[in-house]
Steps between C-alpha positions, in 0.01 A plus 500: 500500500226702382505646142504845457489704253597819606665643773512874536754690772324815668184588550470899402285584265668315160534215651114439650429641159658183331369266723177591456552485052661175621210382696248569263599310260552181698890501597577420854675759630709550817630844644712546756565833680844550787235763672240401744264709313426595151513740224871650532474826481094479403485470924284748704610524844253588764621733760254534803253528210653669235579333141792605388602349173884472458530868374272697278291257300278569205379269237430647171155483288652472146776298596590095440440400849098552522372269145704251679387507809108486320635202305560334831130592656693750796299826558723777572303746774566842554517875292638780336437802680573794285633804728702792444828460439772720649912533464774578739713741345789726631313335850129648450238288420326615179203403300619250255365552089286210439167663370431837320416685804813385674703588223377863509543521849834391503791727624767301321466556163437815275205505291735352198574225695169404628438517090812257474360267802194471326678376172707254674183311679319508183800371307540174772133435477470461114884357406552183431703365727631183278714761281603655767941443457735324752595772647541611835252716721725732522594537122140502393407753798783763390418470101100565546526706825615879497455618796692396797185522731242280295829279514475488840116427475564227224762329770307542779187282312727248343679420874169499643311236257811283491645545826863549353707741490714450250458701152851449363453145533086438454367399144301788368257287326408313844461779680307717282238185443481496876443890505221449228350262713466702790393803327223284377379254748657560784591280817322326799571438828411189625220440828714307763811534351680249214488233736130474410622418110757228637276359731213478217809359223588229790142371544428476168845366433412175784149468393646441219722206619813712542726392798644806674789423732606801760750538683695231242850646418614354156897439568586421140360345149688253388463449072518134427347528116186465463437509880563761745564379894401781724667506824357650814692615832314251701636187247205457362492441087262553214574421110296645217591555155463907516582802729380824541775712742207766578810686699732763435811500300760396815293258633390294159905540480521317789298247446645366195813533282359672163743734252161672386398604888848606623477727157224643540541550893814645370328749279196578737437836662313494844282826555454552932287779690526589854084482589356643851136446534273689786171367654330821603186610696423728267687673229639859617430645149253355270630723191802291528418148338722427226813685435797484275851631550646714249832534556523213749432156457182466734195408488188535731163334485174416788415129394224535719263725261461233259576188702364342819850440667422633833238546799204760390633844557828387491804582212746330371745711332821356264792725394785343306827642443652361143862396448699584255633175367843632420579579877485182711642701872122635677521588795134375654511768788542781249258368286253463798545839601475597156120382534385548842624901352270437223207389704560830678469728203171291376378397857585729731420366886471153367745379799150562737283257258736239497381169595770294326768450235708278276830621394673266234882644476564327101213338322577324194246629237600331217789212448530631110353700236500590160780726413652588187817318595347169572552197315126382484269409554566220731317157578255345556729189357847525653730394185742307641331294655195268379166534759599793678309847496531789693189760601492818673537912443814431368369247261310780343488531106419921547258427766559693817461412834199251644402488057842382445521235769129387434518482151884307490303223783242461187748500257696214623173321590408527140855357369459242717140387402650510131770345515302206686280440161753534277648141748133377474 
């Protein structure tokens, strides 16, 4: 049987992130993947030519995820494009404070809150986010933030660059970096859609000597110290001395029996969206771009400005409605409705420019984050049992969202490579 030294479950983005740490430093490495294609939830479907990504996808500038991906020799294509910003409030569309003239302009607050706004941005910029308490979102947000409206503002940023809604629960510290972050650098959206990043992290990954097996359901991992036997749904078996369950939390529970997973599957707190995406023939009204919900959990943006997702001339349009963890009973025809209404208010006679659409009912965003209640942070190394790592979002050691899962695939890479010459 042939030796290997590695063998990864999944193929989203921490997991083709290990194998490529792996790779490069000589260790043969096998991944398997249930799916006939990869990149979980990293896929871009194309529908009669438009690439929709699953949901609203951004991947941001001053975050984990990019140094890595330069460290592995992938080019990440696409922009930023700044535009104005608007908010939905009381169901008007309203220009959103970002810059000074926007703040002056704005109908929402009175001239000693635009003077308060102004404070609060300049405060996120230049704190340090490291001394920042474990506290929740919401603690921090009532004890710095008077008024009730630039509360509303403040919430409707911090759902919009985590893509959570969940401020009783959400660690202030990780949210606020994330906030910084965007204030600063900003996002991009990526040409062709993130398929493009895990079709470039597979080649790389096989040119590297990487053996990527689709389409391979792993039935079970069976621990027989120091080896691992990895059973697959068609009989076939592997053994290597270390595992990386790239997966979520119910299926790495599933795999193997491990006190450590079932605890912290116990503990984790999935964050879902209900996402509809339009391809248009042209968008109805261009001031409309990127818009935040005040006092609703929604959030509209055209991928298309920045991004080449679509035909020329053509739009592709995302709107996401957030869940609130706390209530798991969503209704997916109200919450449809609920944004085909919005797309009315921002889009009016967008029904006529409609070439084609992607409706996805309950989208898991995250499979964990960090909260104030968690016991963390979690992995790589899964205690209990010697050789096994996990990798993913909910792997994340307050990293958020693609940062958390890339960074936890390098992270168990890394533990891996080290433990290997501490044998040696």
């Amino acid at each position: 049987m042939e030796k290997i030294d590695v063998v990864i479950v999944g193929s989203g983005l921490a997991g083709l992130t290990a194998a490529n740490y792996l790779a490069m430093e000589g260790k043969n490495v096998v991944v398997f993947e249930k799916a006939n294609r990869l990149g979980g939830r990293s896929m871009t479907n194309n529908v009669n030519g438009a690439l929709f990504n699953i949901g609203a996808h951004a991947l941001y500038k001053g975050g984990e995820a990019i140094p890595i991906f330069k460290e592995l020799g992938i080019e990440i294509r696409g922009r930023n494009a700044l535009v104005q910003t608007h908010g939905i409030w009381k169901n008007k569309a309203v220009p959103f404070a970002t810059g000074l003239g926007s703040l002056l302009n704005s109908p929402l607050f009175s001239w000693s809150e635009k003077f308060q706004f102004t404070q609060l941005i300049i405060q996120i910029w230049k704190m340090n986010i490291d001394k920042v308490m474990t506290i929740s979102l919401r603690d921090w947000a009532e004890k710095e933030i008077k008024s009730p409206m630039i509360r509303h503002y403040f919430y409707a940023l911090c759902r919009t660059t985590t893509y959570t809604h969940a401020p009783n629960l959400q660690q202030a510290r990780t949210v606020l970096r994330q906030l910084q972050r965007t204030l600063k650098t900003g996002v991009i959206y990526v040409d062709g859609g993130w398929e493009t990043i895990v079709s470039d992290l597979r080649k790389k990954a096989e040119n590297l000597g990487v053996k990527i097996k689709s389409h391979y359901k792993v039935e079970r991992v069976v621990d027989r110290h120091p080896l691992k036997t990895i059973r697959c749904a068609n009989n076939e078996t592997f053994e290597t001395e270390n595992v990386i369950l790239a997966v979520p939390p119910n299926e790495a529970c599933r795999l193997i029996e491990s006190s450590s997973l079932l605890s912290w599957k116990e503990q984790a707190v999935p964050i879902t969206a209900t996402a509809l995406d339009f391809c248009l023939t042209h968008l109805p009204n261009p001031d409309h771009q990127f818009v935040l919900g005040l006092d609703q959990p929604i959030f509209f943006t055209n991928e298309s400005r920045a991004a080449k997702v679509c035909k020329e001339g053509n739009v592709v349009v995302h709107l996401i409605k957030y869940h609130d963890p706390s209530c798991s009973d969503y209704d997916p025809h109200v919450n449809k409705e609920q944004l085909e209404k919005t797309m009315d208010l921002l889009q009016p006679g967008w029904r006529n420019a409609l070439i084609t659409q992607q409706f996805l009912p309950k989208i898991t965003v995250v499979h964990d984050f960090s909260r104030i209640d968690r016991q963390g942070p979690i992995g790589p190394e899964v205690p209990s049992t010697q050789g096994l790592y996990i990798a993913g979002d909910w792997a994340c050691h307050e990293e958020l969202l693609a940062d958390g899962a890339v960074a936890s695939g390098k992270r168990a890479a890394i533990k891996i490579l080290e433990k290997s010459k501490i044998l040696v």
